[in-house]
C-alpha positions as CSV (number, residue, x, y, z in Angstrom):
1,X,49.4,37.8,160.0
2,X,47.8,37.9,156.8
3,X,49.8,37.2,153.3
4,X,47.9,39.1,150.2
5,X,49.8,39.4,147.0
6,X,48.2,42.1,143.9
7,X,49.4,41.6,140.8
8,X,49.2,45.4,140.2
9,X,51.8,46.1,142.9
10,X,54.6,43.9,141.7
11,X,54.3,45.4,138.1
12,X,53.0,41.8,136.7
13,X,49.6,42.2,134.0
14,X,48.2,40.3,131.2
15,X,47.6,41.0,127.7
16,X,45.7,43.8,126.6
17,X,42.1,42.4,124.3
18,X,44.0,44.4,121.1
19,X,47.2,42.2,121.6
20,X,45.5,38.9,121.6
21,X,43.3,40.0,118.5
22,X,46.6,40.6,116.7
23,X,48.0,37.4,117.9
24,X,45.2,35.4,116.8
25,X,45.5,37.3,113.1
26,X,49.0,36.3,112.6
27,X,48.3,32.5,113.8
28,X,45.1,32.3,111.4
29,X,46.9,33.9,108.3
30,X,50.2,31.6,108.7
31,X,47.3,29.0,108.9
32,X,45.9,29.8,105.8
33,X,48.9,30.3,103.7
34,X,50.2,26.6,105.4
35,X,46.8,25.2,104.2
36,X,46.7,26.1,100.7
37,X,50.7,25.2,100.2
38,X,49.7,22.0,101.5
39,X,46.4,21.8,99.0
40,X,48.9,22.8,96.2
41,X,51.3,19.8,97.2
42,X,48.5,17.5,97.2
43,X,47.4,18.4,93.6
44,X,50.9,18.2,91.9
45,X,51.5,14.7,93.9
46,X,47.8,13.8,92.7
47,X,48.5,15.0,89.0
48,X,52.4,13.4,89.1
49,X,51.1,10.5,89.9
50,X,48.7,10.3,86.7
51,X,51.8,11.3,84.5
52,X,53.9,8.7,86.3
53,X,51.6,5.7,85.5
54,X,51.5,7.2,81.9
55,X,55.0,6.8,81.3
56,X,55.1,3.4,82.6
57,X,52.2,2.4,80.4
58,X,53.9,3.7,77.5
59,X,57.1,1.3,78.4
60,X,54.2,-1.4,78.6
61,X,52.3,-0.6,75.3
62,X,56.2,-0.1,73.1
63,X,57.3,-3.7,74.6
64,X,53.8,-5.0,73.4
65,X,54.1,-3.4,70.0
66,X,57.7,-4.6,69.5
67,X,56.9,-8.0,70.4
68,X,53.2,-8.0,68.5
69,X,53.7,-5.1,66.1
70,X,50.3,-3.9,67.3
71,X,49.5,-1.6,70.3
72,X,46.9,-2.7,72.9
73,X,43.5,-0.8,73.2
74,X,41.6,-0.7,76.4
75,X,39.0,1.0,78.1
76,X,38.3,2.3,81.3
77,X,36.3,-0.5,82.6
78,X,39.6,-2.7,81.5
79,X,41.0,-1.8,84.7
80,X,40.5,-3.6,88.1
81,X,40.2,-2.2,91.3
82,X,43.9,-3.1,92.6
83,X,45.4,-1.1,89.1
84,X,45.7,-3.9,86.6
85,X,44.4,-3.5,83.0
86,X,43.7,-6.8,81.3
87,X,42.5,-7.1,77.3
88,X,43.2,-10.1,75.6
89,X,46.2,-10.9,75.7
90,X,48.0,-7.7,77.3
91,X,48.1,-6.5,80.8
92,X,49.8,-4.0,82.6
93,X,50.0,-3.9,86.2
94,X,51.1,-0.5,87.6
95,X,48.4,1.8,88.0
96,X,48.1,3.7,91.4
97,X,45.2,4.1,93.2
98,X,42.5,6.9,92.1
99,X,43.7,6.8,88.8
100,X,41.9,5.3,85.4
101,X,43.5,5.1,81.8
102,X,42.0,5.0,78.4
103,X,43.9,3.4,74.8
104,X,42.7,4.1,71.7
105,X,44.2,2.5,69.1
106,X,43.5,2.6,65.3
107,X,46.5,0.3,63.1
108,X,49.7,1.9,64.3
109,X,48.5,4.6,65.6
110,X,47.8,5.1,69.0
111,X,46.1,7.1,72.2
112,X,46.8,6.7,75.7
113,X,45.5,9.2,78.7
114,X,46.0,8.8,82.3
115,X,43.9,10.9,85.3
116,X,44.2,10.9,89.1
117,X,40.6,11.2,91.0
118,X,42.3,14.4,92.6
119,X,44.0,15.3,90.1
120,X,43.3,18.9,87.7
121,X,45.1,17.1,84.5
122,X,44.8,14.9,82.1
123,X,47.7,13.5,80.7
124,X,48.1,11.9,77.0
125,X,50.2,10.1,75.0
126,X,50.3,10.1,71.0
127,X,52.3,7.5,69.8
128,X,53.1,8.4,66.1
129,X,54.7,11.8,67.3
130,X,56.2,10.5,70.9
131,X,54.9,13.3,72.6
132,X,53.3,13.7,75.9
133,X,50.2,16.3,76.3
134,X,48.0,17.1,78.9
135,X,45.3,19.6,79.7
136,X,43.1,21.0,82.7
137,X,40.2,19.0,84.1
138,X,38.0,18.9,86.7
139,X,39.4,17.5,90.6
140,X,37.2,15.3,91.8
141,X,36.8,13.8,88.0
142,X,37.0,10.0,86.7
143,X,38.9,9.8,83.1
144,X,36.4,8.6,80.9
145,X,36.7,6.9,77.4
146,X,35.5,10.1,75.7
147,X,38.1,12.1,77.6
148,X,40.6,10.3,74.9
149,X,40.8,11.0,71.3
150,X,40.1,8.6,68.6
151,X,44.1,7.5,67.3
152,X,44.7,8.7,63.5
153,X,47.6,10.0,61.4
154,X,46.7,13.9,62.4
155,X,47.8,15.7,65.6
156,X,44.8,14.4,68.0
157,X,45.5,16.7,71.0
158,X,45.0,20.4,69.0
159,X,46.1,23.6,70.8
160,X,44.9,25.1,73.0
161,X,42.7,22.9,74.5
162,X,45.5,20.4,74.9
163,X,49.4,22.0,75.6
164,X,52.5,19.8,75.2
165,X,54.7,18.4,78.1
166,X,57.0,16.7,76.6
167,X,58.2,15.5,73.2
168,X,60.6,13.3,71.9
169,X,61.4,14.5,68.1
C-alpha cells in the first residue's frame, strides 16, 4: 500500500510571485525609513557632542580669565590625539573623540569654535556678548583655524551665514 499526499488536495499552497513582491516592498521601505532615522540620530549625537565640549571649554576659558584676567588662545594643532589642548600655561582636558577646537583671542575679547568629524555644524562661542552660534558645514570636515573668526569688539558671527543658539543677555 502506497502513502502519496498532494498538497492541492488538502487545500494547502504557497504564496502567489505578486504577494512576496509586496512583502519584500514593505520590508525594504521600513528599511529605509529605519536607516535614515538612524543616520539622523547619528548626526545630532555627532553635532551635540561638538556643542557639548563647547560649553565645557567655555567653563575652562571663564575660570582661566578669572584667575589670569586673560582668555587662552589656541589652535588646532594645540590639541592632542587623546582630547587635551595644552598652550602655555592653560589646558583643558575634555574634548571627545573626532572633534577639534579653535580660540582666538584678541585682549578681552574672545573666539572659541568646536566641530565633530561627523558632524554638519560648527558651533561658536563670542565671549564679549555670551552667546553661542553655530552654522552648517560639511560632514566628513576637520574644524580648521580659518573656520573661526578673528576676536574684536563687533559681532564676529554676522547673519545669515552664522544663526544664534543660545544667548545669555
Amino acid at each position: 500500500m502506497k502513502l502519496t499526499i498532494s498538497l492541492e488536495k488538502r487545500g494547502i499552497r504557497g504564496f502567489t510571485i505578486v504577494e512576496l513582491l509586496v512583502i519584500i516592498a514593505v520590508i525594504g521601505i521600513l528599511t529605509t525609513i529605519a536607516i535614515s532615522r538612524y543616520r539622523s540620530f547619528k548626526l545630532r549625537a555627532y553635532n551635540n557632542n561638538a556643542l557639548y565640549d563647547l560649553k565645557n571649554l567655555i567653563n575652562d576659558e571663564l575660570s582661566y580669565f578669572s584667575i589670569n584676567q586673560q582668555f587662552a588662545g589656541f589652535s588646532v594643532s594645540n590639541s592632542t590625539p587623546n582630547g587635551i589642548i595644552r598652550t602655555d600655561n592653560f589646558e583643558h582636558r575634555y574634548l571627545s573623540k573626532d572633534i577639534k577646537a579653535v580660540g582666538k583671542v584678541n585682549g578681552n575679547y574672545a573666539n572659541f569654535c568646536t566641530k565633530h568629524k561627523w558632524g554638519d555644524k560648527i558651533f561658536a562661542y563670542q565671549s564679549e556678548t555670551d552667546t553661542i552660534y553655530w552654522k552648517k558645514s560639511q560632514v566628513g570636515y576637520e574644524l580648521e583655524d580659518s573656520d573661526c573668526p578673528n576676536a574684536t569688539s563687533d559681532n564676529d558671527f554676522p547673519p545669515p551665514e552664522w544663526q544664534v543658539l543660545a544667548q545669555s543677555r
